[in-house]
C-alpha positions as CSV (number, residue, x, y, z in Angstrom):
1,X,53.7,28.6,-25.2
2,X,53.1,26.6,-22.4
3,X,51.0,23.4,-22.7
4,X,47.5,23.5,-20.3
5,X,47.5,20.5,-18.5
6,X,43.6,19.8,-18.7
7,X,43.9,16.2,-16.8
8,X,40.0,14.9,-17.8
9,X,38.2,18.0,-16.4
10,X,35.5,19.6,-18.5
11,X,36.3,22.8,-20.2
12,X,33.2,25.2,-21.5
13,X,33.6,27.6,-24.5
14,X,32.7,30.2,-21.9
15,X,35.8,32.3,-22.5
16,X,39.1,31.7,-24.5
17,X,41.6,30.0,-22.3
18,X,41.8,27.1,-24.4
19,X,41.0,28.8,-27.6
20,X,44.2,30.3,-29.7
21,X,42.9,30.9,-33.3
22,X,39.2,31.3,-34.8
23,X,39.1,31.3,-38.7
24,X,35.4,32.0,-39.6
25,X,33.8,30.9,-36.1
26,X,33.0,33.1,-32.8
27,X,32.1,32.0,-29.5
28,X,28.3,32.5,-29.1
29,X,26.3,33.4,-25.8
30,X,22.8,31.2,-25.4
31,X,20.1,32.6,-24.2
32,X,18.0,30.4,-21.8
33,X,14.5,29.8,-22.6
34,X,11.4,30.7,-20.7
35,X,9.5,28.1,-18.6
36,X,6.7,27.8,-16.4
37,X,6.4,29.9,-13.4
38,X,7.4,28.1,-10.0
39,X,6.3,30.0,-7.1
40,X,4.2,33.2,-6.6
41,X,5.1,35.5,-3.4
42,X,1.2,35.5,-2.6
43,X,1.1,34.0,0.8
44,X,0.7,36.7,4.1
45,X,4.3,36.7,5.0
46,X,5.6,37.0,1.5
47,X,4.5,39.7,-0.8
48,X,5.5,42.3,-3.3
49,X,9.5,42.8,-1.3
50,X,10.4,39.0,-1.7
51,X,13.6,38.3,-2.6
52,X,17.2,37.5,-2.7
53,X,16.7,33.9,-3.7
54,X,18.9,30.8,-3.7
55,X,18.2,27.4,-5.3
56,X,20.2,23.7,-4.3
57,X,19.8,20.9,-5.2
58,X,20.3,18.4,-2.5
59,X,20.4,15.0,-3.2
60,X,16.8,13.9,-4.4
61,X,14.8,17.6,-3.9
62,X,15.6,21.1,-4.7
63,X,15.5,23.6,-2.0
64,X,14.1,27.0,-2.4
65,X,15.1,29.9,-0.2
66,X,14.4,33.4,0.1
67,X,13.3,36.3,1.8
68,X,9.6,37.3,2.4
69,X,8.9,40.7,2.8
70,X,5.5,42.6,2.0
71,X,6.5,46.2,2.4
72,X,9.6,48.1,4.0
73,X,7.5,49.0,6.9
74,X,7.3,45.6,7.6
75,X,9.5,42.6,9.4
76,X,11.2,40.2,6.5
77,X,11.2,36.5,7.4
78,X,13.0,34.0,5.6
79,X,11.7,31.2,3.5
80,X,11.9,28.0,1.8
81,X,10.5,25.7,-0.8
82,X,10.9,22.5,-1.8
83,X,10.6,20.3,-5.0
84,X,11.4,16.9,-6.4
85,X,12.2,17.7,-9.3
86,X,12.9,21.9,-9.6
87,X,10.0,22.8,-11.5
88,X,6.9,22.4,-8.7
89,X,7.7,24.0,-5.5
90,X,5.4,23.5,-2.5
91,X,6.1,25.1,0.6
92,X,6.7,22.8,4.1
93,X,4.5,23.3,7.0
94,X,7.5,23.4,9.0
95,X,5.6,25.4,12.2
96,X,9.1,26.8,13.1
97,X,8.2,30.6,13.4
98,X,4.2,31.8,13.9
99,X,2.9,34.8,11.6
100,X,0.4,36.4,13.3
101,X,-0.4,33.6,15.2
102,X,-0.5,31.0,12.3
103,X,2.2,29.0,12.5
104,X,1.5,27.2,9.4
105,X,4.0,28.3,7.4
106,X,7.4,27.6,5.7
107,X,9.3,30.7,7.5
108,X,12.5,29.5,8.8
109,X,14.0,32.3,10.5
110,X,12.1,35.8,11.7
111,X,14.8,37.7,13.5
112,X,15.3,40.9,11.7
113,X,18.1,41.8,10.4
114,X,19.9,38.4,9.6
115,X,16.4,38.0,7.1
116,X,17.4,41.0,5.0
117,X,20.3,38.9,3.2
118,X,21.1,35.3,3.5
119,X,22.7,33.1,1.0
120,X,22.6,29.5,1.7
121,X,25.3,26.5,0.3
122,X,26.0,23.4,1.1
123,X,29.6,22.7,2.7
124,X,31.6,20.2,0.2
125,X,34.6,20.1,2.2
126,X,35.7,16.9,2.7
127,X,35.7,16.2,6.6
128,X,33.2,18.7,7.2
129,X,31.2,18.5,10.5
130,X,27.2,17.1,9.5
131,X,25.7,19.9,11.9
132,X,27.5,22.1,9.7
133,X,26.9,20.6,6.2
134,X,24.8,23.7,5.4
135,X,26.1,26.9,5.6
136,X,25.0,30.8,4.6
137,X,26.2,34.4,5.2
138,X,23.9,37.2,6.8
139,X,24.4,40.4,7.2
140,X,24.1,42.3,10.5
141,X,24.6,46.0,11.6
142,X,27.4,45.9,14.4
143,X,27.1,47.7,17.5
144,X,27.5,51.4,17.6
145,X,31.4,52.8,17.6
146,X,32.5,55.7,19.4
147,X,30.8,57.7,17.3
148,X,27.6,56.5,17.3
149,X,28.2,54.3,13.5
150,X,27.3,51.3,13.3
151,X,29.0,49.5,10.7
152,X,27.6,46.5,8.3
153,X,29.3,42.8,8.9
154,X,29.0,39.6,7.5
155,X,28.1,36.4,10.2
156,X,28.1,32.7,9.5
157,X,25.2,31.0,10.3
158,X,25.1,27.3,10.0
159,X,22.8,24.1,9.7
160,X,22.5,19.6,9.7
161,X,19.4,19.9,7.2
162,X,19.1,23.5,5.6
163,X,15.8,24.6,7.9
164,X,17.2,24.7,11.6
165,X,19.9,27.3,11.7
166,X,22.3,28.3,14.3
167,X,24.6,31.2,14.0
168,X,28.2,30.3,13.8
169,X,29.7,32.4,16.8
170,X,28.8,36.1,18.0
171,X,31.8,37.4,16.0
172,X,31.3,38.7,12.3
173,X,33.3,37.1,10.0
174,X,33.5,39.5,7.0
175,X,33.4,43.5,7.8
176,X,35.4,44.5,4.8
177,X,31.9,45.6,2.5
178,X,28.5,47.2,2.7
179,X,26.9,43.9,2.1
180,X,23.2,45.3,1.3
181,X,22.4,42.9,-1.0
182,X,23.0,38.9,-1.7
183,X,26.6,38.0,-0.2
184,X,27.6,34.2,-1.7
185,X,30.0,32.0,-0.8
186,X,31.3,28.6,-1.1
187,X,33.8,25.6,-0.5
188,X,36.4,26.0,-3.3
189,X,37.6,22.3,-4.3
190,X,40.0,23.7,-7.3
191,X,41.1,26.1,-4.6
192,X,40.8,24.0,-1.5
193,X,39.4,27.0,0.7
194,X,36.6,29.2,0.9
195,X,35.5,31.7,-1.6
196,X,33.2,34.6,-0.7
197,X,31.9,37.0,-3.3
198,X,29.8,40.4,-2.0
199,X,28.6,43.8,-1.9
200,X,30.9,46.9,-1.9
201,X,31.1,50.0,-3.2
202,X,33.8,51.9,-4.9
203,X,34.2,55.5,-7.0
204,X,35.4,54.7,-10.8
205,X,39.2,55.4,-10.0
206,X,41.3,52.6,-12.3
207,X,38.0,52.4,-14.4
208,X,38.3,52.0,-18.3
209,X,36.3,54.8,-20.1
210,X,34.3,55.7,-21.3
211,X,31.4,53.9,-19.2
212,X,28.8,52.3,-20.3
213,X,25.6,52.7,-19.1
214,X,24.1,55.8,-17.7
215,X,24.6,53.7,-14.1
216,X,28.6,54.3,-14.6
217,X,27.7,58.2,-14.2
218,X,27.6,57.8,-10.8
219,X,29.9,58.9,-8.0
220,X,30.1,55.8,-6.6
221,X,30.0,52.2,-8.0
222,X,28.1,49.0,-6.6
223,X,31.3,46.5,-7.6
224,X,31.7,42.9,-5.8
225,X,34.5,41.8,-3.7
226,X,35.9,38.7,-3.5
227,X,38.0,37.3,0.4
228,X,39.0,33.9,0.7
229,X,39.4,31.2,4.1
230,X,40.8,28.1,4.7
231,X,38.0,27.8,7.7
232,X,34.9,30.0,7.0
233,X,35.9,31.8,10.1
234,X,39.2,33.9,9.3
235,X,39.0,35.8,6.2
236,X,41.8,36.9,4.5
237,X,41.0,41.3,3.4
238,X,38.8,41.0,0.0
239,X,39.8,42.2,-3.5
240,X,38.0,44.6,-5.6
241,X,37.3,42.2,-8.6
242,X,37.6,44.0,-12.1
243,X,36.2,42.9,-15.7
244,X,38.1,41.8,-18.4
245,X,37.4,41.1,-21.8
246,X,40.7,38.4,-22.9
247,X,43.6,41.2,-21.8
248,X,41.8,44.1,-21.9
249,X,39.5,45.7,-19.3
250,X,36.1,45.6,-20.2
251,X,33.7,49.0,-19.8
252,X,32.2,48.9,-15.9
253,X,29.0,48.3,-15.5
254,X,26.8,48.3,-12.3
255,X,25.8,45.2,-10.9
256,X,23.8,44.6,-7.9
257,X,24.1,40.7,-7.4
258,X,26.8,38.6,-8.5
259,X,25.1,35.1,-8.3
260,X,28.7,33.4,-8.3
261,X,29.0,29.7,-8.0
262,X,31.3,26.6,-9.4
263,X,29.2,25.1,-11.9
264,X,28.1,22.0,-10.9
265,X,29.9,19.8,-14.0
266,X,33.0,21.9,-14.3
267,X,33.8,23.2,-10.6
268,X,36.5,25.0,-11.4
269,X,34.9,27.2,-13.9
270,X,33.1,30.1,-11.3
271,X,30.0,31.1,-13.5
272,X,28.1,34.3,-12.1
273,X,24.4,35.8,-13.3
274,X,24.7,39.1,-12.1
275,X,21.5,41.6,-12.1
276,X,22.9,44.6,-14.4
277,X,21.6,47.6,-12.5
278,X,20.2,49.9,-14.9
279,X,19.6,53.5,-12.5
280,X,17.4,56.3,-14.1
281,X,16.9,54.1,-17.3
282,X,13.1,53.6,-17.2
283,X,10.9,52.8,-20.2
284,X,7.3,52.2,-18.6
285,X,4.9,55.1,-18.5
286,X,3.3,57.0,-15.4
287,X,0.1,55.7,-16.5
288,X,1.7,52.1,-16.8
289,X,3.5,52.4,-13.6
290,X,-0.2,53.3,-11.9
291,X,-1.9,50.5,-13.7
292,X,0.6,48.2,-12.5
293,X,0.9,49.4,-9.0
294,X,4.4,49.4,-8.8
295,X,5.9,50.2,-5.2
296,X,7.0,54.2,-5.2
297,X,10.5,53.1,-3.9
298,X,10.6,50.9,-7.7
299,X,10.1,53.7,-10.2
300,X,13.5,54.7,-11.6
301,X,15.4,51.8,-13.0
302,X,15.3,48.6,-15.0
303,X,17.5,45.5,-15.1
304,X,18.4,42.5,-16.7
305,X,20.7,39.4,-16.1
306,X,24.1,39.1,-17.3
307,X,26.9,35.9,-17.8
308,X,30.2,36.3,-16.3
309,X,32.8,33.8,-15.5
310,X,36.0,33.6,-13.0
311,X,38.7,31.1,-12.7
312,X,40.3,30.0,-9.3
313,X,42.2,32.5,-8.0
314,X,41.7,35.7,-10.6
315,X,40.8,38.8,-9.0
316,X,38.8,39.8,-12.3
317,X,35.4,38.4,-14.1
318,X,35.9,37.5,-17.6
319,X,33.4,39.9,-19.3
320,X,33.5,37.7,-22.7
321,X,29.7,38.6,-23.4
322,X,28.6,41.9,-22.7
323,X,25.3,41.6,-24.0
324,X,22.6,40.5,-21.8
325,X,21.8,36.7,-21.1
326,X,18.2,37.0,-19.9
327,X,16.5,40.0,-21.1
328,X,13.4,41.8,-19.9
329,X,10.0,39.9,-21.7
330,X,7.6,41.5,-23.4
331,X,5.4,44.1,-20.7
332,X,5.6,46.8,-18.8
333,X,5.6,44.4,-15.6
334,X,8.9,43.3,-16.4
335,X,10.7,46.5,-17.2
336,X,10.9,48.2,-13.7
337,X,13.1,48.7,-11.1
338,X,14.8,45.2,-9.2
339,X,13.0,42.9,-11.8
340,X,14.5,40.2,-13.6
341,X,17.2,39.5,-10.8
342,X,18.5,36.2,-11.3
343,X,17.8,33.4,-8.4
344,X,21.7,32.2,-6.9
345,X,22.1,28.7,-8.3
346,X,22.6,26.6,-11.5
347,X,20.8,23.1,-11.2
348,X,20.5,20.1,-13.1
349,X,16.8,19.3,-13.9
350,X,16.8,16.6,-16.7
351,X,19.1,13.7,-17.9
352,X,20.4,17.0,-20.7
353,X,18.9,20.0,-18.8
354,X,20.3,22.8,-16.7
355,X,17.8,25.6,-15.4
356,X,18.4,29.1,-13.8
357,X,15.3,30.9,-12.5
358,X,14.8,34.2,-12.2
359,X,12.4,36.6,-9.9
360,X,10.0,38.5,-12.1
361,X,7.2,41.5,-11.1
362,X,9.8,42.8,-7.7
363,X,7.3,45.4,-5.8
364,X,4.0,44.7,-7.7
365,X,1.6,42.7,-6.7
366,X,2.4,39.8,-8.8
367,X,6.0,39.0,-7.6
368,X,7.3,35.8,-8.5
369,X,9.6,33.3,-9.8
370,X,9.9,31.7,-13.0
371,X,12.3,28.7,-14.3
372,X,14.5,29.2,-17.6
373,X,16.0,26.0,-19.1
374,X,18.9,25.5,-21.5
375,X,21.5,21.8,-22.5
376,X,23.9,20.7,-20.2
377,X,26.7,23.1,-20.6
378,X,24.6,25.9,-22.8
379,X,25.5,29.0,-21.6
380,X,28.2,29.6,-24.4
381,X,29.9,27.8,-27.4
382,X,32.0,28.1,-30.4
383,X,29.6,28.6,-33.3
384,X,30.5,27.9,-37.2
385,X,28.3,29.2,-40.3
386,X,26.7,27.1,-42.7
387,X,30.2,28.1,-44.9
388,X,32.1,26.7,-42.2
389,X,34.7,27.8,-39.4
390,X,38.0,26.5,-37.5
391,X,38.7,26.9,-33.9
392,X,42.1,26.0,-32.8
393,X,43.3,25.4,-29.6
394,X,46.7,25.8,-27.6
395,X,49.1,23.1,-26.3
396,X,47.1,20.8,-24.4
397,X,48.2,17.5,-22.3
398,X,45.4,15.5,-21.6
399,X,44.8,12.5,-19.5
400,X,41.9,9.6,-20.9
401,X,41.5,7.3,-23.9
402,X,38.3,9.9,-26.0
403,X,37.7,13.2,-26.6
404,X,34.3,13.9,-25.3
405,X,32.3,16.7,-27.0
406,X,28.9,18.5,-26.3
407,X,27.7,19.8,-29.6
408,X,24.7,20.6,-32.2
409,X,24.6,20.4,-36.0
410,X,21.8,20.9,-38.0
411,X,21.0,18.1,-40.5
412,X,23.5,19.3,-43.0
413,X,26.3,20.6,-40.3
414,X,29.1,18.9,-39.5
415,X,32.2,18.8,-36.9
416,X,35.8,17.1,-37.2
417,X,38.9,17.1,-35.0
418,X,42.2,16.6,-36.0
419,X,45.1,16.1,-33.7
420,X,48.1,18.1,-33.9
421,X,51.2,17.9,-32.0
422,X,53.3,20.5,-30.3
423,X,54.6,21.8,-33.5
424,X,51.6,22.2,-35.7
425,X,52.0,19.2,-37.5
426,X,48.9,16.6,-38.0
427,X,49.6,13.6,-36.0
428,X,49.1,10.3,-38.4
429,X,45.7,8.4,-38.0
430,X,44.4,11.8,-36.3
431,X,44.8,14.1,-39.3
432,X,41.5,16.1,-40.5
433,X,41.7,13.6,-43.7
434,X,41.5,10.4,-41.3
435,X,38.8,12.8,-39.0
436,X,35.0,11.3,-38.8
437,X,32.2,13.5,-40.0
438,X,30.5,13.5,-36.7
439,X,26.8,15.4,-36.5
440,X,23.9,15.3,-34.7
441,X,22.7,17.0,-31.4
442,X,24.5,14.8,-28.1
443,X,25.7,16.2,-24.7
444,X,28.7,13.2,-24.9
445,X,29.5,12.2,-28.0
446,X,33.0,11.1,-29.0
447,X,35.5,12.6,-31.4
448,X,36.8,9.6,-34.0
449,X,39.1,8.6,-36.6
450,X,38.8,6.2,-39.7
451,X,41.3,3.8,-37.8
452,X,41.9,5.0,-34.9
453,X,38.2,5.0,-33.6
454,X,37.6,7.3,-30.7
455,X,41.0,5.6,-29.1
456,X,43.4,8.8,-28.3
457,X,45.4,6.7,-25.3
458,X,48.4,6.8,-27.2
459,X,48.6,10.5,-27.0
460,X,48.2,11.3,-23.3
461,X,50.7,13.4,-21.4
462,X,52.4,14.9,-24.5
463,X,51.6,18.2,-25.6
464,X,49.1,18.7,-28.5
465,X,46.6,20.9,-30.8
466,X,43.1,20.4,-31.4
467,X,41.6,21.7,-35.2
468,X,37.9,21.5,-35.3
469,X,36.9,21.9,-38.6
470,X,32.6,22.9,-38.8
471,X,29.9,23.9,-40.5
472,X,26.7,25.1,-38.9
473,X,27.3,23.5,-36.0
474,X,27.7,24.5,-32.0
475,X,30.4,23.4,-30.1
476,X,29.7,23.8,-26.2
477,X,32.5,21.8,-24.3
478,X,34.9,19.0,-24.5
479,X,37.0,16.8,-22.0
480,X,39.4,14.0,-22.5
481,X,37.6,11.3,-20.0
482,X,38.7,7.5,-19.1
């Protein structure tokens, strides 16, 4: 078996690339926790149809963008928020766009159809032009063919400081999809190009059965697509992406955002929070449904948001966990049709806190967004009972002088690493005899040995094993780092 050369990157127990054997231990899915509620759609040009939401956080703020829409009769506008510190939004009085004659407001574009579907980014390319540091797709019907079709496209729009946008050319730059929903994309810096993920549709040819899900009955599939570019403006045809679970395919589900993004400490590890689209599965009553006032068009379905993850270059997600990752909350009000769709973004909102945030209440009157919250690398880990559990890993060559671990014990748990080399064999002054009991609750602690210390210098760029040895304890990710 080939050694994975892991250099210092982070790796997260989100699948099992690096993970060969488990002995009493099972990589665990987290389950972010509710917070407070950070916006409500309750302004005019907002409404019961908002949105399609991305969150980025830029420097010292967090920007908040998404559509505004009251009811389908009406013209969508597209909106942002802003916050210093990604829990209390207030909206700029940018007086860009008027609504019916007010233009104190925070639209920043109003030209229907680009407002159905945009999905903001910033640009980390290196080089990249500053009136072109943010960039987003939108989707636009192209003109009609010679029969009278007109087709769906993605176009580039671009801007210097997230709110002025220009579009980038009068050419689409994706036609490959249906695109009716959010479209992402991204600079790729393990890939060193673009990455665009988005909306297709497909029947269930090539499909393990049977399905899961009384969505899977249908004819025809909403599935994601993924196209690359080495200059956001000539796309290479996209690729179906399947689902996998380690080398088998996983059961097809229907999901109607993909939410894909590198995540921000680990770039090279794509982590996605799809909404699982749930058709003709509804729990809530008539009489509910009336008490609520729940749009007509919002009857029929329920959702909830999953975890996936993809790795540079794979034209699969890995489908590791198949349960759900934020579940519908106790209520009728969260358990109709489009609720619970996750907002497009991971973000850093504490010196040991990542939160996600996810639109609650779509089509009733009280649409809005609230903020989940979970540790620094949380989404997944390798969990041992209170008996205790081994994972072991495959070859690694590492770069750095420690092995840095995120991890939890509980006051009795406990966690030790010993050092193998290519063989199997226990390395001397890194055997599990010479390990350090390590516990406690740290997003960086160290690995360490009786005489060695945390000092593993002398073992970089040869091939070796990791044995962690715990009991009751959570281990979320590790990285060898200088």
């Amino acid at each position: 078996m080939a050694a994975i050369d892991l250099g210092t990157r982070r790796e997260l127990f989100v699948d099992s690339l690096l993970i060969d054997k488990l002995k009493k231990s099972s990589l665990q899915l987290h389950e972010p926790q509710p917070r407070e509620i950070v916006l409500e759609h309750n302004t005019p040009w907002e409404g019961q149809f908002s949105l399609y939401h991305t969150i980025i956080h830029d420097g010292d703020k967090y920007l908040l963008y998404y559509r505004g829409w009251q009811e389908p009769s009406d013209p969508a506008v597209y909106c942002v928020a802003v916050s210093d510190d990604g829990v209390h939004f207030e909206r700029p009085q940018i007086g860009k766009h008027a609504w019916q004659g007010d233009g104190q407001n925070n639209i920043i574009l109003n030209e229907e159809p680009y407002t159905h579907t945009v999905a903001p980014f910033i640009d980390t390319r290196p080089g990249v032009a500053p009136e072109q540091r943010f960039k987003a797709f939108t989707r636009h019907l192209t003109d009609p063919d010679a029969e009278g079709k007109r087709h769906a496209a993605l176009h580039g729009m671009v801007s210097a400081d997230g709110v002025h946008w220009e579009m980038l050319g009068t050419e689409p730059l994706i036609t490959d999809g249906k695109f009716d929903s959010q479209n992402v994309g991204f600079w790729s810096e393990a890939e060193g190009q673009y990455v665009a993920y988005y909306r297709t549709f497909s029947a269930h040819e090539g499909m393990q059965e049977p399905h899961r899900g009384p969505t899977t009955t249908a004819k025809s599939l909403r599935r994601i697509k993924r196209a690359t570019s080495k200059d956001f403006i000539h796309w290479e045809p996209g690729v179906i992406m399947d689902y996998r679970q380690g080398e088998d395919q996983a059961p097809a589900e229907e999901f109607y955002i993909n939410q894909t993004r590198p995540y921000f400490r680990a770039p090279h590890i794509y982590v996605a929070l799809p909404a699982r689209f749930m058709d003709q599965r509804h729990p809530v009553s008539k009489a509910e449904l009336e008490q609520m006032s729940v749009h007509e068009t919002q009857l029929t379905a329920c959702s909830d948001a999953c975890f996936m993850t993809a790795r540079p270059g794979n034209s699969w997600y890995d489908r590791t966990f198949m349960e759900g990752f934020i579940k519908p909350r106790i209520g009728a009000s969260h358990w109709t049709a489009r609720c619970n769709y996750p907002v497009d973004g991971v973000v850093q909102t504490g010196p040991e806190e990542m939160s996600v945030y996810v639109c609650e209440h779509y089509a009733q009157p009280g649409n809005q967004v609230r903020r989940y919250s979970m540790r620094l690398d949380g989404f997944a880990s390798v969990r041992a009972p209170h008996s205790g559990g081994e994972m072991i890993t495959k070859p690694l060559v590492f770069a750095g002088n420690r092995l840095e671990l995120n991890y939890a014990t509980s006051a009795a748990g406990s966690l030790r690493v010993e050092i193998r080399d290519a063989e199997g064999k226990p390395i001397p002054g890194y055997s599990l005899r010479e390990a350090e009991d390590i516990f406690g609750n740290k997003i960086a602690g160290c690995a360490a040995w009786k005489k060695q210390g945390t000092d593993v210098s002398a073992l970089a760029g040869r091939p070796v094993i990791l044995r962690f040895v715990m009991g009751d304890a959570d281990l979320y990710s590790m990285r060898f780092a200088d």
